[in-house]
N, C-alpha and C positions, 0 to 999 in steps of 0.2 A: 653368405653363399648365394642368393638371389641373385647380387648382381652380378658375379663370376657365373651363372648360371643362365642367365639373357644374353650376357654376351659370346658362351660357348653356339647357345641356340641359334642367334642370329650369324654366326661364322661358321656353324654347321650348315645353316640353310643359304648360307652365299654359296657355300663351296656346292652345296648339291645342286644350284641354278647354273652356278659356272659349267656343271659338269655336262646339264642339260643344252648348252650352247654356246656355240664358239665366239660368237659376236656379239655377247652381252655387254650391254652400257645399264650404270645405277640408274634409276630412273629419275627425270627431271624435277624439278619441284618448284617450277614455273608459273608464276598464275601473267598472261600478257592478255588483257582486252581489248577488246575491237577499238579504235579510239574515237569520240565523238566529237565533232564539229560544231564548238561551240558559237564562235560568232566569225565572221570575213568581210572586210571590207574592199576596199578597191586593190589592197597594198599588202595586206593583212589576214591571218587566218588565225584564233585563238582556237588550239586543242587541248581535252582532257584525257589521259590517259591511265590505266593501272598498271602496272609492273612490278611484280615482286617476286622475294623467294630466294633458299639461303647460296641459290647458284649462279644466282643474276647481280652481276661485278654492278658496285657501286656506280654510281653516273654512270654508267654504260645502257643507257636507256632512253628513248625520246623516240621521234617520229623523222622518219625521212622520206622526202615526196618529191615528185617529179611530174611533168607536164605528159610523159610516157607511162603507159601500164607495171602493174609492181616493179616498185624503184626497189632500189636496195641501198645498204648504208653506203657505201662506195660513190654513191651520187649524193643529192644533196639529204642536210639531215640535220637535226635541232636535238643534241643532247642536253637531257635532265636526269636528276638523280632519281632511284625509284621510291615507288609509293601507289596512292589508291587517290586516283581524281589527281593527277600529277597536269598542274597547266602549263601548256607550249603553245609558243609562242612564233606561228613561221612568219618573218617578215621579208619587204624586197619582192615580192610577187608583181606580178603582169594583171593590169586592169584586164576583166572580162576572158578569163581563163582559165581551163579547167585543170584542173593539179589531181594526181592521185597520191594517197600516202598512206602509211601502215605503221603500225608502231612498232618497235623493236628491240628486243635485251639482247644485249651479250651475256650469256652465259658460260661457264665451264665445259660445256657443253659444245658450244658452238653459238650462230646467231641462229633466234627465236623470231618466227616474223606474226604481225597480228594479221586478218580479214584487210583488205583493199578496201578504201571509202574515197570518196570524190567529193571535190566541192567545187564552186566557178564564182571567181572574186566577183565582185560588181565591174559595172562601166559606169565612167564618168557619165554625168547629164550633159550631152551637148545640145540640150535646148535655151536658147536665149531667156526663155519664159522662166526656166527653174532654175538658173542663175541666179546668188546671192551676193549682192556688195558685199567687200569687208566690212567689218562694224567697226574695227578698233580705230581710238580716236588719232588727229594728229598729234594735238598738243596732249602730249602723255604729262604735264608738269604734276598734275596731281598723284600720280602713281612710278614717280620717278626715284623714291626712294628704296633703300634696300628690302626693307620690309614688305614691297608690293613688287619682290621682281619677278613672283611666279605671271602678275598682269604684265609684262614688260613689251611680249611678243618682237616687235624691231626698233622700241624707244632705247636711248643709250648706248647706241651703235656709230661705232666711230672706227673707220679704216677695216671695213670688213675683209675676211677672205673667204670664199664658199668653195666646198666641192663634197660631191655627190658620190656616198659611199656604197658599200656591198649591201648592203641592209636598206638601200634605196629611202635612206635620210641624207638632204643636206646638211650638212653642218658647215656653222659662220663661228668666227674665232672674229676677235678682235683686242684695237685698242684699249689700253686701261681708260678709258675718258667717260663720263657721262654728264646729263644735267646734274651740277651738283657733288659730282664725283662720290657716285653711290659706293662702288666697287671697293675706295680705300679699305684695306683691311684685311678682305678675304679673296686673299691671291689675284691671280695677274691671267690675263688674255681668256676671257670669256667666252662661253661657246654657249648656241643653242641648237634648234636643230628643227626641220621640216618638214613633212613630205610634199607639199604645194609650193611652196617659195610666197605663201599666203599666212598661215599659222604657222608660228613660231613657237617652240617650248624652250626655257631659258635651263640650262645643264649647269650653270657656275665654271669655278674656274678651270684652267686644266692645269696652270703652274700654282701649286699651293704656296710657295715662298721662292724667294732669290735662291738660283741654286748658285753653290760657294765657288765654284770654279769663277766667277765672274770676276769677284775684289781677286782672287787669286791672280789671275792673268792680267788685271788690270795693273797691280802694283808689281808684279815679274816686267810689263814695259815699263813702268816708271822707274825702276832702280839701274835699266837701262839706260834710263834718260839721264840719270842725274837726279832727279826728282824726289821727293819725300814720298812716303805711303803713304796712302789715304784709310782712315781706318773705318770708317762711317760714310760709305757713299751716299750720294741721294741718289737715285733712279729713278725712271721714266718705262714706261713697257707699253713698247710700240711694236703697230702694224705688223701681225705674224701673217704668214702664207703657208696654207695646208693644204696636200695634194697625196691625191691616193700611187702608191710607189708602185704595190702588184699587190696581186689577192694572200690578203693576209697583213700587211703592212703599208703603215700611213707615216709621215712626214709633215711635222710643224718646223720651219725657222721662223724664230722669232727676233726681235731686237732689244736690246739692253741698253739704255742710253746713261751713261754717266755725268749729270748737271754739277758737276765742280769744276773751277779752276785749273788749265793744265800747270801754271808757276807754282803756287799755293795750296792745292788742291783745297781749297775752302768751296766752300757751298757757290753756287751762282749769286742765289740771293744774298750773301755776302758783297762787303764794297768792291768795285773791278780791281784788279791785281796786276792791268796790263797783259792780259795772257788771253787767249780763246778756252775756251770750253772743253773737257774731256772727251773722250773717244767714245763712240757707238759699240756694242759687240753683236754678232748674230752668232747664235746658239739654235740650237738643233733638237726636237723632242722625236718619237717614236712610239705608236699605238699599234696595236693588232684591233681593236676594236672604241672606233671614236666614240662608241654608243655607252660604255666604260666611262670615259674622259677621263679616264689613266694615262698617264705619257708617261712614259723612261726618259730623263735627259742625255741627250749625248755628249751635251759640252760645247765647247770652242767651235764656232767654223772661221771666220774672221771678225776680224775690228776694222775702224778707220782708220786711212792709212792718210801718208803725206809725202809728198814730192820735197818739201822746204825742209826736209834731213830732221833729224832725231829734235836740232833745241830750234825751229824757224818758229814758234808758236808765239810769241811776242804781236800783242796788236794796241796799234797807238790809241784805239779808241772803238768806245761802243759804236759809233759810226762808219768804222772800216770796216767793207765787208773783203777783203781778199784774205779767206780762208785759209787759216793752214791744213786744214783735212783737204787733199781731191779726191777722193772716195769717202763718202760720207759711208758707212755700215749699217743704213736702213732701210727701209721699205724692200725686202727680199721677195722675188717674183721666181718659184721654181718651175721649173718645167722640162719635161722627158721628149727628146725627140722624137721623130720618128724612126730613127737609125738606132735609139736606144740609148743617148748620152745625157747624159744630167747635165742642168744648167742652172747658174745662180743669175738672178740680174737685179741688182741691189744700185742703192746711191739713191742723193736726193740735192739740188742745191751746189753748192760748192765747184763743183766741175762738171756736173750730169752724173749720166749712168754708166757703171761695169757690169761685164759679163765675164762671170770666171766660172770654168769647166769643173764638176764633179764627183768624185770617185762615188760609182751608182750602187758601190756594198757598202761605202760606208758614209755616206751621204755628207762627206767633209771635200775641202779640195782636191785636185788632180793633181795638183805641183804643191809638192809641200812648202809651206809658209816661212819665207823669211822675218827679217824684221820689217815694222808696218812705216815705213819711211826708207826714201829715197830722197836723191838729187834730180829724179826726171819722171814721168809718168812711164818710159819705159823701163826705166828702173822697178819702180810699183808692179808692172807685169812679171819683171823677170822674179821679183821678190813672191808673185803668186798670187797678187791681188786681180788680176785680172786685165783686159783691155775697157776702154772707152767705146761705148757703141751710140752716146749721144748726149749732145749739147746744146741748151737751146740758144745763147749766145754767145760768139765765138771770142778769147781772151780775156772772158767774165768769171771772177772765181762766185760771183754769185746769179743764178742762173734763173731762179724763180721756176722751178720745174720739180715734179719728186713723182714720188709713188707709182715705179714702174710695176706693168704688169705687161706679161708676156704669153702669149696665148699662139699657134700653131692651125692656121683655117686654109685648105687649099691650095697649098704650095709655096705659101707667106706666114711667118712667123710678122704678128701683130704687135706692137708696144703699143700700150694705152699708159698715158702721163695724166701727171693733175699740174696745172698750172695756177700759178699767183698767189696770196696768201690763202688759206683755208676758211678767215670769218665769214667773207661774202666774197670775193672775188674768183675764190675756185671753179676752176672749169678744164673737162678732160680733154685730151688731142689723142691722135692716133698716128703713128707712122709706119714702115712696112718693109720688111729684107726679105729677101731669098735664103739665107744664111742667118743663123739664127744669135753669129756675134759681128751679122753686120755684114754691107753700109745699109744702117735704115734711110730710108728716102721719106719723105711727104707727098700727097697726090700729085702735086706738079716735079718729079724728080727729084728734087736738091735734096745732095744730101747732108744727113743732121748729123755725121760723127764729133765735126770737130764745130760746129754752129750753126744750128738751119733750124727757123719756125716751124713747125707741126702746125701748119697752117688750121687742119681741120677740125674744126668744133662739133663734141657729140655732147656735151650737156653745157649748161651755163647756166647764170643765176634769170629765172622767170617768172612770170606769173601769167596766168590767162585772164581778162577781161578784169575784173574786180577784186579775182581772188587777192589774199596776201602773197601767193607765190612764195619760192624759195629760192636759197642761195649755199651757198656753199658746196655742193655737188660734185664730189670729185672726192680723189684715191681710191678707186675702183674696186670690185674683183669681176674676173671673166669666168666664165664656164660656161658648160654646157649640160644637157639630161639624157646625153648617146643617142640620142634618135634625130639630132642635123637640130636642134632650139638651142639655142646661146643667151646667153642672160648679161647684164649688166649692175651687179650690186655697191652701192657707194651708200655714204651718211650721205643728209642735207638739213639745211637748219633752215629755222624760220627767218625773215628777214628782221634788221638792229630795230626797225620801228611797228612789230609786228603788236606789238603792246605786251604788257605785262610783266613779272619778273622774267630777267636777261634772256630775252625772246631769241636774240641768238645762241645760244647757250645748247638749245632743244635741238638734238642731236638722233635728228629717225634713220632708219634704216630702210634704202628704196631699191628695191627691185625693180628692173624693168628689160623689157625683149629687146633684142639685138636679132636687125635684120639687114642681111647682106645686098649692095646694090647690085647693078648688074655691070661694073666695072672692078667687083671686088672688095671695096670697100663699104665698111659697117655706118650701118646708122641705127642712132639709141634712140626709143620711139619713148613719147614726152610724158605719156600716164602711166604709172606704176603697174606693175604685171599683179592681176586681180585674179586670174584662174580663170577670163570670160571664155566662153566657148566660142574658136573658131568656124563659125560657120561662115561658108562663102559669102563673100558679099559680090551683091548684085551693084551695075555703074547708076541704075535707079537710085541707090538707096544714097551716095552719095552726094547728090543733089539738095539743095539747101542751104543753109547759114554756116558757117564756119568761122572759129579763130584762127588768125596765122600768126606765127612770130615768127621773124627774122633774127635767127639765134647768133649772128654774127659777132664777132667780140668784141666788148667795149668792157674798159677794167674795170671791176666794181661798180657796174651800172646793171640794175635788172630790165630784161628785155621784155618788151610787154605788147600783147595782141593785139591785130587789128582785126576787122569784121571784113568778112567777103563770102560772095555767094554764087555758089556753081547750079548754075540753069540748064535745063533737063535740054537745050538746042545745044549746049558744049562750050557756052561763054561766060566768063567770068566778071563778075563786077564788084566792086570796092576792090580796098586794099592795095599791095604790089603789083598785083596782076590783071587791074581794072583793064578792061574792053580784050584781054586776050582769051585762049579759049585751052580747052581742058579734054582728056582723054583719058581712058581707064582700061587697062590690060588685069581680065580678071584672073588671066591665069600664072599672073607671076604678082598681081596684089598690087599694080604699080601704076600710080595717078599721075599724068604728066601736064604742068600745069605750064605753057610757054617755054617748051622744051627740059622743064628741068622736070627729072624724074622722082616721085616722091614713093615709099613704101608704107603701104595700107594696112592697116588691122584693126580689129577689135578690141577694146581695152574699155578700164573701166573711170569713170569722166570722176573722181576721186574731189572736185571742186565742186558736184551737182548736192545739192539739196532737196532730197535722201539723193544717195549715190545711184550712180545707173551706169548701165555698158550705154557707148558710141564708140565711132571710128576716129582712129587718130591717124597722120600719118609722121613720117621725118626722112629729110632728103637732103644731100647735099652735092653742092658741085666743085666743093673743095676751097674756095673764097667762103661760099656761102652756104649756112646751111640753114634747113627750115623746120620748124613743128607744128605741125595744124590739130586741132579738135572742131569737131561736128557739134554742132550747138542742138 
């Protein structure tokens, strides 16, 4: 009878409070504390908070803040599940700015808001003096294997792609490649991530295993063909590109390369068969959150295609190179216009590059795909593969050109290529359209649809003064940090005779600034982007000794410094530009040395002994372009 008797009592004493007022709510049983500010950095705010109690919905609880006075959930906001000292974590914040935030449960009740608290991230040092070199070394060979990839930071970077997500981390995806080939094993196309473009934290993979749709599609064309299944591919997992779509959703294509026989389908390293090599695919991932490095696969987007019909693939010899793929299905370069249309621009080699149009919901073609072979490259377009937007020699199925990247600056959609083999002769070009499938042009007009040089060189294999220099520099990625700074990230190796075990092998990963001339065109400035602080520089401090190279192109040759020196009356001596004289525009950073205009900064001298900042500059006049460092 007890219990029958507390619960009469307590339904006597509800009804007699209901009786007492018409607006009665049970009461809360809420505990929400002030939330404290535990640590902030430039980027960064670590909060603690309490929340509990049996009316406060599970994760429906965390801190939302705002750069305005009490924010509310409805703006921005960091859910966690409840508890007592619950840590959150806001990231993506504005260097040297003040945020207000509060904590908050959802209750049955309604939302619960805590006390208002403030805090103001740090600002960068922009004093030269408290500037710090990187420390991490070049030749990473001693910490190259798997067991040391949390030390990795940009060692083992090969065909990177960068972009800068909500959470105000870069993240870089790449090639399976490393010194050594650490990677074998534990999945395919590696990510790490930034918030400098300086420190690196390495994430692993983001595709755990071959997804099955690949042998699936691959052997659906072969029975096509005529051809046998293949039941044991070997594969290759090359150069993806990842690009933020809209807030809430990111986009990886990646590429699948099939290394068997198209007669036989036998391994490559099997004896030749008489036949070319299987087909490339590009596939498609999907994140909400690259911080995860969870992807969804979506599947199929294309393969390589051929003009030479379903059986042209017959090749008389490991020395013939007239390809039967003319759309290779690699190196995928996405990009969203400004009008809003998705764009794929892929190929490598074999006939150049396509651009084929996007369906932007579901990030696969606009014209649905026929079979991957025709009788004409117009044929290949009406099939869905795309058109042709560039060639670097014109009736060559082998072109020496790959890894497009397409980027969107000032009313010119930008292609950046890598040119000649990858060990030591790689080096990037750039061409430029108005229209984003074309005609790209080169600085001097001609246009490269159907065969025209990319005359202009942004990197090449170098070295300054003594150093060992580097080589192989190229397959790009472009981006930018929204606030008008562009970047330039690629691998480079050390040179064949740099010593040690297979010194070209050593595979870094280099960042460096991208600054625009004043005819439009980009120049990639020569020392690795360090984080120096730009402070203005004065045409005083220029003055002095300098290296110059003349980065012009010569095929697998490294280009290497001369000594010259700009004297405080405006003349120059040694070098290329002995007895002419020199000028410095400080307000656009631009040193004109005998009419040709160079672009000026701060970087950090990555050859010096301990490392230090100096001024670098890189200019080009489209035959020629130049890199200089300040000694």
């Amino acid at each position: 009878m007890k219990k029958l008797s507390k619960i009469f009592c307590y339904t006597a004493a509800s009804l007699v409070l209901a009786a007492c007022s018409d607006d009665f709510t049970p009461p809360e049983d809420t505990t929400l504390e002030t939330p404290v500010v535990a640590t902030v950095t430039e980027y960064d705010a670590t909060i603690t908070m309490t929340a509990y109690g049996r009316s406060v919905h599970e994760g429906a609880v965390g801190i939302c803040y705002s750069t305005e006075q009490d924010p509310t959930i409805d703006g921005n906001k960091v859910v966690r599940s409840r508890g007592v000292n619950v840590p959150v974590t806001i990231t993506g914040l504005e260097e040297s700015t003040t945020y207000y935030i509060r904590a908050f449960a959802e209750t049955d009740y309604g939302v619960k808001y805590s006390d208002v608290v403030t805090f103001t991230t740090k600002g960068k040092a922009y004093s030269l003096d408290t500037w710090t070199a990187p420390a991490y070394v070049d030749d990473y060979r001693d910490i190259a294997s798997w067991a040391q990839r949390s030390q990795w930071n940009l060692a083992n970077v090969h065909d990177p792609s960068v972009m800068l997500a909500d959470d105000g981390y870069y993240y870089m995806y790449c090639t399976d490649a490393g010194y050594g080939d650490p990677q074998i094993g534990h999945g395919h196309f590696h990510a790490r991530r930034s918030r400098n473009l300086v420190d690196w934290e390495y994430l692993g993979a983001s595709m755990p295993e071959t997804p099955a749709w690949v042998l699936t599609k691959l052997n659906e064309i072969r029975e096509k063909q005529g051809l046998p299944a293949i039941t044991n591919p070997q594969y290759g997992y090359w150069a993806p590109t990842v690009r933020k779509v809209k807030d809430g959703l990111y986009r990886m294509y990646y590429c699948i390369v099939v290394d068997n026989y198209i007669k036989t389908g036998n391994p490559a390293s099997d004896a030749f068969d008489g036949s070319w090599g299987e087909r490339a695919f590009i596939g498609m991932m999907e994140t909400s959150d690259p911080a995860s490095n969870q992807w969804e696969d979506k599947g199929f987007v294309l393969c390589s295609s051929s003009d030479k019909g379903k059986d042209g693939w017959a090749r008389s010899g490991t020395d013939n190179w007239d390809g039967y793929f003319y759309f290779n299905a690699i190196d995928p370069s996405f990009i969203i216009t400004p009008e809003g249309e998705h764009w794929l621009i892929y190929g490598s080699w074999h006939s150049g590059f396509a651009a084929v149009q996007l369906n932007a919901e579901t990030g696969k073609t606009i014209t649905e795909l026929g079979d991957p072979w025709a009788t004409s490259a117009a044929g290949l377009a009406a099939n869905g593969y795309g058109k042709r937007i560039f060639s670097r020699t014109a009736g060559s199925r082998w072109q020496g050109s790959e890894a497009p990247e397409v980027i969107y600056h000032d009313g010119y959609y930008y292609l950046f290529m890598a040119y000649d083999g990858l060990d030591v002769p790689y080096n990037t070009r750039v061409v430029r359209s108005e229209n984003i499938d074309g005609p790209y042009k080169n600085i001097n007009g001609t246009d490269c649809t159907n065969g025209g040089d990319a005359i202009t060189v942004l990197t090449h294999p170098y070295k300054f003064n003594d150093n060992q220099g580097w080589v192989g520099i190229s397959h790009c990625a472009v981006f930018d940090d929204g606030k008008g700074n562009y970047y330039y990230a690629s691998q480079q190796r050390f040179p064949t005779d740099a010593g040690g075990n297979a010194p070209n092998a050593v595979m870094l990963g280099g960042v460096r600034s991208i600054q625009w001339q004043s005819n439009g065109w980009p120049v990639v400035m020569p020392e690795r982007y360090a984080g120096v602080p730009q402070v203005a520089i004065a045409s005083d401090e220029l003055v002095g000794t300098w290296e110059n190279i003349d980065l012009s192109y010569s095929l697998g040759n490294m280009k290497t410094s001369e000594t010259m020196t700009l004297a405080a009356d405006g003349t120059v001596s040694g070098g290329t530009w002995n007895g002419k004289t020199w000028t410095f525009n400080a307000s656009t950073n631009t040193l004109t040395i005998n009419g040709v205009q160079l672009k000026v900064q701060r970087e950090c001298d990555w050859e010096a002994s301990p490392r230090k900042h100096t001024i670098v500059y890189a200019g080009t006049t489209g035959s020629k372009t130049y890199w200089g460092k300040k000694n």
